[in-house]
C-alpha positions, 0 to 999 in steps of 0.5 A, spaced: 383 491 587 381 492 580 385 499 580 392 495 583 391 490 577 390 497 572 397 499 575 401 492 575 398 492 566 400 499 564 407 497 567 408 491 563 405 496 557 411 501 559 416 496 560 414 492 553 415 499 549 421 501 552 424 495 550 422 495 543 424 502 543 418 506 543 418 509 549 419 516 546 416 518 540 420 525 539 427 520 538 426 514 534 430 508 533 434 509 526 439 504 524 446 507 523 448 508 516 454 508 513 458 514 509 459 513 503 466 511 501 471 511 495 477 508 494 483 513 492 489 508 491 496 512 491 501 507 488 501 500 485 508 497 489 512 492 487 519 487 489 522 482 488 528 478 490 534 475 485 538 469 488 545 470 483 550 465 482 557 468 481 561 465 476 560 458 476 559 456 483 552 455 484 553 455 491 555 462 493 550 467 490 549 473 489 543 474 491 540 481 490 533 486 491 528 491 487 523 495 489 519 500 485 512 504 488 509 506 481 507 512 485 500 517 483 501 523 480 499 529 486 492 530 485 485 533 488 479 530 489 472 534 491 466 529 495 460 532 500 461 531 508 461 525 510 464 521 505 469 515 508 475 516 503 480 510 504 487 511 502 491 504 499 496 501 495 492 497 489 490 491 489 495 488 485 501 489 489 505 484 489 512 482 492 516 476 488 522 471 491 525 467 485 527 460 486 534 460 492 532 468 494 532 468 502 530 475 504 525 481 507 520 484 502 516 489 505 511 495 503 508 501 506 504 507 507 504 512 511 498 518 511 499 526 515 496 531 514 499 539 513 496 543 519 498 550 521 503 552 526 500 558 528 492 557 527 491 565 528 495 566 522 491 567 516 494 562 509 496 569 506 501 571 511 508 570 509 510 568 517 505 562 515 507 556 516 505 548 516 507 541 520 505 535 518 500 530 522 500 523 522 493 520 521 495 513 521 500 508 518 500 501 515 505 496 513 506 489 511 512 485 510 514 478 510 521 474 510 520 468 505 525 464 501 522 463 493 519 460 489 514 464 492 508 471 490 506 475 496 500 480 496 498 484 501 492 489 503 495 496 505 489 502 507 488 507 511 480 510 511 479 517 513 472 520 514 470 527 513 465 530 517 467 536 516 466 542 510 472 545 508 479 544 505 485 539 507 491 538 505 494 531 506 501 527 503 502 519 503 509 517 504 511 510 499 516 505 502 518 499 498 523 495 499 527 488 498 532 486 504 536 480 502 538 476 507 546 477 509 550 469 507 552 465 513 558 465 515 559 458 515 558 458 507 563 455 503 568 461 500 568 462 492 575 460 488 576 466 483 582 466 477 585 472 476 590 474 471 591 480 473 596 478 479 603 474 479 604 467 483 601 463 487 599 460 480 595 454 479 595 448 475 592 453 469 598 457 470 592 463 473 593 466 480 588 463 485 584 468 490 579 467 495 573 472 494 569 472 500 561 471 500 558 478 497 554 482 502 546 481 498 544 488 494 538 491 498 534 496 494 528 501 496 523 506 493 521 512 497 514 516 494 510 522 497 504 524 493 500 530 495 493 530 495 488 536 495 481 534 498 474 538 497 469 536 502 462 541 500 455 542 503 452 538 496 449 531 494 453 526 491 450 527 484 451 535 485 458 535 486 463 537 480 470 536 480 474 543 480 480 539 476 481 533 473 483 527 477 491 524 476 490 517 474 490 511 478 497 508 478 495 501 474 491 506 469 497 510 468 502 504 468 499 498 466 499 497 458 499 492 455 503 488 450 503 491 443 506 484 439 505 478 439 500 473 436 494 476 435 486 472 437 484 467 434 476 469 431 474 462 432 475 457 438 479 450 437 477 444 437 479 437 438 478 432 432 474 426 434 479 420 434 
């Protein structure tokens, strides 16, 4: 009896550790440590729409489009294995629909990666060459009617596990897409000198002018990045050149005129 009682505790014993997780002393329990990341941003898009009255009647605008990527300069960058590096459009991306614009504006990214089509071809070969590998891609859009901001979060995050050389591109598109007037919209009476008859009380010719098409615009972008992944620590690690600046380190300058800060703050007399 007492052996059979024995067996029963040395059970509840091996089933207490296996659920706690030390039945097995030669593989422990470690918790899952995230990689070490960085942000490399490689555009700082902006877009906008315009809604714009023809001549004097407000009721048929024109209504038109900008886009601009603000796009990094080529680059390269050096990290240890293991590193997640996330590929994004900043923070500070930003479309606008001004007052009356109706429209589409939207902003995207696309990642690849250069890999050879004939991997037993050494790089040196003149037969060697390359396709591109889509790694992943994001978009964000909206169809809104201003006044109204919109941001938006676009990243791609690649971890690199393994020691060596790649070779990516990111593909920038930006565009601001109105939306075409209706055709129940009122047409717009325009005066034209240029063509007898047909004249009205001020002796000028009368012609109708159909609802102009709405003026898109779009901005295309390719930025080639370079990346080192070596066998060292973070704090070992050097750059083999320097890094291209971050767009709104390249781009965002500040307004040289104005009025100048006051040393002191103001204050309210007591009435």
């Amino acid at each position: 009896m007492f052996k059979f009682k024995s067996i029963i505790i040395v059970i509840m014993v091996m089933v207490c550790l296996t659920a706690f997780g030390f039945a097995e002393p030669n593989e422990p329990n470690i918790p899952d440590i995230e990689p070490p990341t960085m942000r490399y941003a490689v555009a700082s898009p902006r877009a906008f729409l315009l809604r714009l009255p023809t001549r004097k009647d407000a009721n048929n605008a024109l209504c038109v489009g900008a886009a601009e990527n603000f796009a990094r300069q080529d680059g390269e960058i050096k990290i240890p294995k293991g590193t997640k590096v996330v590929f994004n459009l900043s923070n500070e991306l930003e479309g606008i629909w001004y007052k009356g614009a109706y429209g589409r504006l939207s902003s995207g990214l696309i990642l690849q990666r250069a890999v050879p089509v004939d991997p037993n071809l050494d790089v040196n070969d003149p037969d060697f060459k390359i396709r591109w590998k889509t790694i992943d891609a994001k978009v964000r859009y909206d169809v809104r009617r201003g006044p109204s901001i919109g941001g938006a979060e676009v990243k791609i995050p690649v971890i690199f596990r393994n020691v060596g050389r790649y070779h990516l591109r990111a593909i920038i598109r930006t565009s601001a897409n109105p939306i075409k007037p209706q055709k129940d919209e009122p047409k717009t009476e325009v005066a034209d000198n240029d063509e007898p008859g047909d004249e009205n009380s001020n002796g000028r010719r009368r012609r109708v002018v159909k609802n102009q098409a709405p003026k898109a615009a779009a901005d295309i972008d390719i930025v080639h990045i370079r990346v080192k992944v070596v066998d060292q620590p973070w704090s070992e690690v050097e750059p083999d050149e320097e890094a291209s600046l971050d767009p709104m380190s390249e781009y965002a300058i500040k307004l040289a005129h104005g009025t100048e800060d006051q040393q002191e703050d103001n204050v309210l007399p007591q009435e």
